[in-house]
Each structure stands twice: as C-alpha cells, then as structure tokens.
N, C-alpha and C positions, 0 to 999 in steps of 0.2 A: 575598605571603600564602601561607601553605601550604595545601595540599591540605583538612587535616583543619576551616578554617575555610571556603575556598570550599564544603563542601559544607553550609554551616550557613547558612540562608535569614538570619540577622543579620550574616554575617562579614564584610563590607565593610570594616568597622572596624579591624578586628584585623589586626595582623603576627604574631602569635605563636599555636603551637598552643595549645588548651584543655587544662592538664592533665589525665592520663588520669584520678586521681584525683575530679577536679572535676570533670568532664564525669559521672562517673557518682552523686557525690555532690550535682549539682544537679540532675538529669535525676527526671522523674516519669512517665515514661510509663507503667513498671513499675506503677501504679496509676491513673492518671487515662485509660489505655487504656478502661476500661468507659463512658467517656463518648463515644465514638465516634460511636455512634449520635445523640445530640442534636450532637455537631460539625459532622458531615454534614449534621443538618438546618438546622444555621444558616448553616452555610456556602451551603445551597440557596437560603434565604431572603434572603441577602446577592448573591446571584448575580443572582438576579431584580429586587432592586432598582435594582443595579449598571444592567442592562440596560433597566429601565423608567426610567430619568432620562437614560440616550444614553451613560453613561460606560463601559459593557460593550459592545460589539457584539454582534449577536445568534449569527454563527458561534463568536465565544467561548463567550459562554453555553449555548449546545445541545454545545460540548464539554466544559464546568466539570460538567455537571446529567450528562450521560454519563460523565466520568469520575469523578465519586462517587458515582453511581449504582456503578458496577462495582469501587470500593474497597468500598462498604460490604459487598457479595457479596462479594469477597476476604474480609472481615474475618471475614465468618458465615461461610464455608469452612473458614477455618484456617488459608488461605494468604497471608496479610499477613504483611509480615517488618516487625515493629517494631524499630529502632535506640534505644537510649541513649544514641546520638550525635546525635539530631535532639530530644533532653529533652522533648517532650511528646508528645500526643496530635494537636496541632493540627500542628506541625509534623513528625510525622511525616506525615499527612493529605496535609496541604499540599505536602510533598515528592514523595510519591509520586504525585499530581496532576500535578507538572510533570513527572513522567516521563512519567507516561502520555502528555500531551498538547500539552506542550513551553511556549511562553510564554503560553498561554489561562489555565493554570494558575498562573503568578505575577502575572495581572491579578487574580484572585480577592481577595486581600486589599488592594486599593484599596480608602482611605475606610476603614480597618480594624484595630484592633490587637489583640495578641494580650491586653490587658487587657478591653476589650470583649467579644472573641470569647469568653477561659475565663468571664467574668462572666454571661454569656449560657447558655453550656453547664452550668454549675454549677444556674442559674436552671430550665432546660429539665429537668435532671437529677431537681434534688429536686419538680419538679411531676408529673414520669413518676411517681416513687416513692410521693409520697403520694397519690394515685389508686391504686397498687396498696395501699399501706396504708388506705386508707379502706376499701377492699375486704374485706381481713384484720377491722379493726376491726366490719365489719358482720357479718358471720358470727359474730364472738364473741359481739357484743350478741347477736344474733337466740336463739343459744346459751345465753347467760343468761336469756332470756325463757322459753325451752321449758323450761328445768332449774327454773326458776322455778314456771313453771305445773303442773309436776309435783307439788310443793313449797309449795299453797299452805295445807294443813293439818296440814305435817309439826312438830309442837313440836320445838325443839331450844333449851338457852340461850344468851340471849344473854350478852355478857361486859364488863365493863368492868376494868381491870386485868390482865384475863385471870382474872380471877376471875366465880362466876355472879352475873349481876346480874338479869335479869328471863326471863322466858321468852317465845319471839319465833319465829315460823314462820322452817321452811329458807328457805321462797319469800321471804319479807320479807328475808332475809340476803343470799339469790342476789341481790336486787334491788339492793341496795347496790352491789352489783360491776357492776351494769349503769350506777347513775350513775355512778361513779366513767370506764367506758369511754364513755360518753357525752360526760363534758367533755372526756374527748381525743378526742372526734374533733371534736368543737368547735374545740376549740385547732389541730387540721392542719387545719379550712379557713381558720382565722386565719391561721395559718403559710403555706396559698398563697394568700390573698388579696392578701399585705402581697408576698410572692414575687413575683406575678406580672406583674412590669414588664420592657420589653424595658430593657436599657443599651446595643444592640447603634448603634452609630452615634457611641458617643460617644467613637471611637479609644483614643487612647494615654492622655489625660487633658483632655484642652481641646475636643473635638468635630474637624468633621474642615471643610477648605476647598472638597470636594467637595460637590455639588449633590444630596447623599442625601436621603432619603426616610424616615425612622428609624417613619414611622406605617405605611408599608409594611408595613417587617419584622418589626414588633411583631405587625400583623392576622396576617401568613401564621407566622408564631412562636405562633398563639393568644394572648400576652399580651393584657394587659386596657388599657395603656396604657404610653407609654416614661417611663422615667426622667426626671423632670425639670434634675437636673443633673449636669455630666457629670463634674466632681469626684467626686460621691459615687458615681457608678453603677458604675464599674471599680472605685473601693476598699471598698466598703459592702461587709459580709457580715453583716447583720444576719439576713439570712433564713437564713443558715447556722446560726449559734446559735441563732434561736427553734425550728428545726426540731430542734433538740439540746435543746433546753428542753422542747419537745411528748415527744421519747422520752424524757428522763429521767422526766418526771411519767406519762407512761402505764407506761415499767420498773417504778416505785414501786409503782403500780397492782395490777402483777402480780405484785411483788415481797412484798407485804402480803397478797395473798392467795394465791401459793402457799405462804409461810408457814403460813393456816391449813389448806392442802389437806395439808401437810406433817404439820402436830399432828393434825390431824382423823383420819388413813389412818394413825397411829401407835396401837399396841394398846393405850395409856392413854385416848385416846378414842373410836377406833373408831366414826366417826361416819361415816365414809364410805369404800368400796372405791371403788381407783384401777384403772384397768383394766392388764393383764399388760403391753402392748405399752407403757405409758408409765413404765415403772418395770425397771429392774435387781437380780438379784441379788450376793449376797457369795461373794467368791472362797474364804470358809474357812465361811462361818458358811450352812449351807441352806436353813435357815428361812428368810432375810433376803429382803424383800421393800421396795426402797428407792425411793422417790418421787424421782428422779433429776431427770426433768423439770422437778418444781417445783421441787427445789432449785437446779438450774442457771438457771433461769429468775431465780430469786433472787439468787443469783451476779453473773449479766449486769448484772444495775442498776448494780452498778459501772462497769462499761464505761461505760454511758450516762454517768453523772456524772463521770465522767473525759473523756469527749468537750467533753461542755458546757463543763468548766474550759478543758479544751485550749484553744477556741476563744478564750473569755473572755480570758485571756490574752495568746493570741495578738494580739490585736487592741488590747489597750488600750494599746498605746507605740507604735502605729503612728501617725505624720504623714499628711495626704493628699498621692498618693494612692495608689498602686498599690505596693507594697513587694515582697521577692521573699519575705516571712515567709509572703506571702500560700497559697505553693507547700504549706505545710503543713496548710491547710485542709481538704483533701481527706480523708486519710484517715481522723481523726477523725468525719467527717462521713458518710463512706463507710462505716465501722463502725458508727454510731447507726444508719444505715438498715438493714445488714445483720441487727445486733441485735435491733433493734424488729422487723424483718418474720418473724424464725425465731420471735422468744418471741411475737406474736399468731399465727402459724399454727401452732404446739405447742397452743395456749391454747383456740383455735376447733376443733382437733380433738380435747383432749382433754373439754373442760368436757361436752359431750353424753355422754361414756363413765362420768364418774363416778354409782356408784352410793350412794344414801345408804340410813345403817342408823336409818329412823326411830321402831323398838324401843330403841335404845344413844340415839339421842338425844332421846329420851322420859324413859329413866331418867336420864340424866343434867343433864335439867331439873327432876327431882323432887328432885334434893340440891340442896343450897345454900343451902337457901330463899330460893328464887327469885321466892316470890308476898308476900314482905314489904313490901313498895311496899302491895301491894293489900288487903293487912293494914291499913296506915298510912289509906290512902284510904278504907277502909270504917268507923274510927274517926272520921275529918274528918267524912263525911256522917252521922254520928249526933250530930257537936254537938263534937267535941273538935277543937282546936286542932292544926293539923299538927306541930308543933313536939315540942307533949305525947303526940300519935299516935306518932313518929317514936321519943322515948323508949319508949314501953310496950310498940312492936312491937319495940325492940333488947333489950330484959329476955327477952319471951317468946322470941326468938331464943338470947338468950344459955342459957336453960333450956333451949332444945332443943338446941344446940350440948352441951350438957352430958349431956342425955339419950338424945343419937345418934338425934332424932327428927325430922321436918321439921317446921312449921308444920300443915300438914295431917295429918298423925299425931297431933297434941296432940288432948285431949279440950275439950268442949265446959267443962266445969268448971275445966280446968287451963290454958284461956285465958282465964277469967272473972276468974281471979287476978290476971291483968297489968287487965283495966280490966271494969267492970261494963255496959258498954254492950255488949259482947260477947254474939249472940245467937247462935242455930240458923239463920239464914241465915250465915252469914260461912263457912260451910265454900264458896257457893257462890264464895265469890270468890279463895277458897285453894285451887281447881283450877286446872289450866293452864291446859287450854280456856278456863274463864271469864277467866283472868287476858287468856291470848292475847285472847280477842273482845272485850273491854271496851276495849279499845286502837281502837276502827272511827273513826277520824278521816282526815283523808288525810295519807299520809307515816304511819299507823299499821301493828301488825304484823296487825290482825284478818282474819282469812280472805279479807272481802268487802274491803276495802279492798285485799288484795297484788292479786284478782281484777282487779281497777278501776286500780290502779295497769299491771299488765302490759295492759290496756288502752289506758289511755292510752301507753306505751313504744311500744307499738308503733305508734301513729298521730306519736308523736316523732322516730323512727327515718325518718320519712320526709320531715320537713320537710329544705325545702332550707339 
C-alpha cells in the first residue's frame, strides 16, 4: 500500500494511490470545514457516551475531550492546516486527533460512521442557524410593528393589478409584511422541530454491535429524540430541503416587497425615501439614487429556488441509503443560510430607516377613484341591488374618466344623473378618511382596527 493511502483513516483497502485528480474532485473539506464547530461537539457527545457504557476508558476519554478541546482553539486561531487529502471536515478532525494524541484518538470513532457522524453535524449545523435566523426574523417583525404604528392613519392606495383599487392606511399595508414574516418563522420552528432528531448511533447503515447508548447522545446533543430508523437517519435529508423551502418562501417574501420599496422610492411614485446608506449611486448619471439593496435582495430569491431544486433533485434517484451524491448537499444548503441571514439582516436594518411621503400618498389615493366600491355600497344601503349599484358607479366613473375628475369632484347634480337615490350625504363616503374608517372590522384597514391589530402582533410575536 502506498504511502498516499496509509495516511487516509479508510486505506486499508486499497493498493493503489488515489488519483491526484479525484482526491481533489471528491474531497469537501474546501466547504464543509465551517461545520467544525458542531463536529467537535459531536464527536464530544460520542466520546462520553463511548465512556459511560465501559467501551472507552476513562484515560482515553479525558485525552479525546482535551485533544478537541485544543483543535477547536487551533481552528479559531488560524492555525489548523486543513488537507484535501483527508476529503472532509470529520476526517481531517479525526486525523489530527491522533496526531495529537496517538491511538485514544482512533478509539473515538468506534460504534461510528462517518454517514451518522456528517448526518448529525448537518442536523447540529442548521438548528445553530435557524436560532440565529429566528433572531434576524424577530427584529424585522418588531420593525414592521413600529413602522406600522407610525403609519396607522397615513392614507395611501391600495392596488390590485397594480392598478388603484381602494384606499388603505400605510400601517394596514406594513402589516401585511409583518404576516407574511410571521408565517416564516412559523415554518423554521417547523423546520427544527421535524430537524431535531439525533441519527448519531446508527453507523454506517444498520446500527452498530456495540453496547451504545444513542438516548445519551441525543440528551447531551440537545435533540428532542433519536432517529427511529437507522436506514433513513444517515440517508434522509429532508430537513435539508424544508430548510430550503423555509428560505425560498421567506426570499419571496422579501422579494415582493422590495419590489414595491423599489416602485415606491421611484420618482413616479415617491411614496417613500430610502435612507443614503441603503442605496447606490450611477457611475455617469448624478442624480441617480438606486435602491440597490432591494434590488439585490430581489435578485437573491433566485439563489433560494435554485437551492431548493438543487436539493430536490439531488435526492429523488437516490436508493437507500447513504450515497456519495449525498456530498453535494452541503453547499446548496450552505448558500440558503447564508442568503436568507444577509437579506433579513439588510431587511431589519433597513425597514426602520424608511421614510414615508404621506402628502404623495395622499394625492395619489385621490386618483383613480379609489372610493368607487364606497360609491357602489352607499347605492346597496339605499335599496339598489349591487349588481345595478356596480353598473351606475362604472357610468359615473366612466364620465369622470372622461372629465379628468374623481368621483368626489363630480357635483351633487352630476351624480344624480347616474341614479336618483343619490343625496348630500354621499360626498361623506367619497372621502378617503370615511372610505378608510368604514372599513373597522378585524383584518380591516380602519385606524382603530390596524391599532388593535399591531396589538394583538405583538402579544403574537411572543407565543412559543
């Protein structure tokens, strides 16, 4: 056996070197290195248990828990020298373990495989991450709340088509964005519920002939309960993809509404200033003042939905159980997190800076005629059929359309034309204000209801 495979904790096997090629074209250390930290702690967790059932001895153990205690300080130094030649993170680890501390370090992986061990690490990885994203996610809500409450009698319209369709408080709008971040975070505690199982014990595929302990490693691992079979627990990545599922639907999220932070801080609508630091100027044009953040932000969603196929893919022509396609997982996965955690922490710092102009979106709730609903309903409660309301108020539209007038412009006479039930109250319901507050139901846009709504958010925000 040559040199280049005795130093590869698998070579046993082999007579022949590993092409130099292929050693580096299946080697992942080059990014599964950032799991380090949960390796260590599994490998810690495996060590203890090794030693509470008698298959460790205790001088092993106090040197396994000492020498990765001082890799992982190596690691956070700088001074770890990662190989290419030892393909992962674990067996790098694990290599340098038995340097340190000679054969204590090649007891560690008894009872152990390296399918268990990445499935574990993977599991440990994305429950670290979304704890830090649930974090992110909380600040943005909290953020929508206050931007909200700022906002809770600013008229601005609302749109359907993108055209104006009724007129509707900013606060009522911001609120929207708060459910919308609300069901994701809903979804990543589903995401680590379903996550949070140890697999660690169940070896290579079959479980192991050693006298483990796998409720051990689970308690000192924080999971919630082990794996029940040990087939699925090394090959399953289902909790990879839902966690790809969670940031595609929260990217979208934010992808839909930097969209309208984009048209809004555009001089067509001018509905809202984006503050200096979250936007870019043009390399020719001086004026230009470009919404960068939201644009990229928008951008990213891609990435997200390209993760999620990745995975999907990847996975659907896999047999059980443990395949080496599996080695691909990573970085897709690795990117969703990165993705999702930069565009909620741009999101949470920028949403509080936004200023809105609710003179501009005042006036631009008085076009459209936007109170013709309230037209239609003030017809119904005097005795007319919605149907026939629905026609008289598209005539009196269509006149004004034609006369460059709103609905509330027209006179008291020249609405009398379209239907004769038409009195001197009706102008009161072809204001905004009246239109806005006529709306006070809950899930309504009226004043006192967004009031009561951001009330209730925030005793939401807190349920477990």
């Amino acid at each position: 056996m040559t040199d280049n495979n005795k130093a590869k904790l698998w070579g046993g096997r082999f007579s022949e070197k590993t092409d130099e090629f292929v050693e580096a074209f299946t080697a992942s250390v080059d990014f599964d290195q950032r799991m380090y930290r949960q390796d260590i702690q599994g490998s810690l967790a495996h060590a203890s248990m090794l030693a509470s059932v008698g298959v460790l001895g205790s001088e092993d153990h106090e040197a396994i828990v000492k020498g990765l205690t001082e890799i992982q300080h190596e690691i956070e130094a700088g001074t770890f020298s990662w190989s290419v030649g030892l393909e992962d993170v674990h067996m790098n680890i694990e290599a340098r373990l038995t340097e340190k501390i000679g054969d204590a370090g090649k007891r560690l992986h008894t009872g152990r495989s390296r399918n268990d061990q990445v499935a574990t690490d993977i599991r440990l990885y994305i429950r670290e991450a979304c704890a830090d994203l649930e974090r992110e996610l909380d600040r943005l809500l909290t953020s929508y709340l206050n931007l909200a409450e700022k906002h809770v009698d600013t008229i601005m319209p609302g749109f359907t088509h993108l055209q104006t369709a009724q007129p509707v408080t900013f606060g009522h709008h911001v609120m929207a964005w708060f459910e919308m971040a609300l069901r994701d975070r809903g979804r990543l505690r589903d995401t680590v519920r379903r996550l949070n199982m140890s697999p660690l014990g169940s070896a290579a595929l079959a479980g192991t002939s050693y006298p483990i302990d796998r409720q051990m490693t689970a308690d000192l691992l924080g999971f919630d309960a082990v794996c029940e079979n040990s087939l699925d627990a090394v090959s399953d990545r289902d909790f990879a993809i839902e966690f790809c599922a969670f940031a595609s639907t929260t990217m979208m999220h934010l992808s839909r509404i930097s969209e309208e932070l984009v048209l809004w801080s555009s001089a067509q609508f001018d509905f809202i200033e984006l503050p200096d630091r979250y936007c870019t100027g043009s390399s020719i044009m001086p004026q230009k003042k470009n919404p960068d953040v939201a644009e990229l932000v928008r951008g990213k969603s891609g990435r997200a939905y390209g993760n999620l196929m990745n995975l999907l893919v990847l996975m659907k022509g896999q047999p059980l159980t443990y395949n080496k396609d599996n080695q691909e997982d990573k970085e897709p996965l690795f990117d969703s997190v990165d993705t999702v955690a930069g565009c909620l922490r741009a999101f949470a710092d920028m949403i509080p800076a936004i200023e809105a102009k609710p003179d501009n979106m005042l006036e631009a709730a008085s076009k459209g005629f936007a109170t013709a609903t309230d037209l239609a309903d003030y017809l119904v409660v005097k005795g007319l059929a919605f149907r026939d309301a629905h026609e008289v108020v598209g005539k009196a539209v269509r006149f004004g359309v034609e006369q460059e007038r709103d609905l509330s412009d027209l006179t008291l006479q020249e609405l009398q034309n379209f239907s004769p039930k038409i009195e001197n109250d009706v102008f009161e319901v072809l204001t905004l204000r009246g239109s806005v507050a006529s709306r006070n139901h809950i899930g309504g846009t009226a004043p006192a209801q967004v009031k009561a709504a951001i009330e209730r958010a925030r005793a939401r925000m807190l349920e477990s």
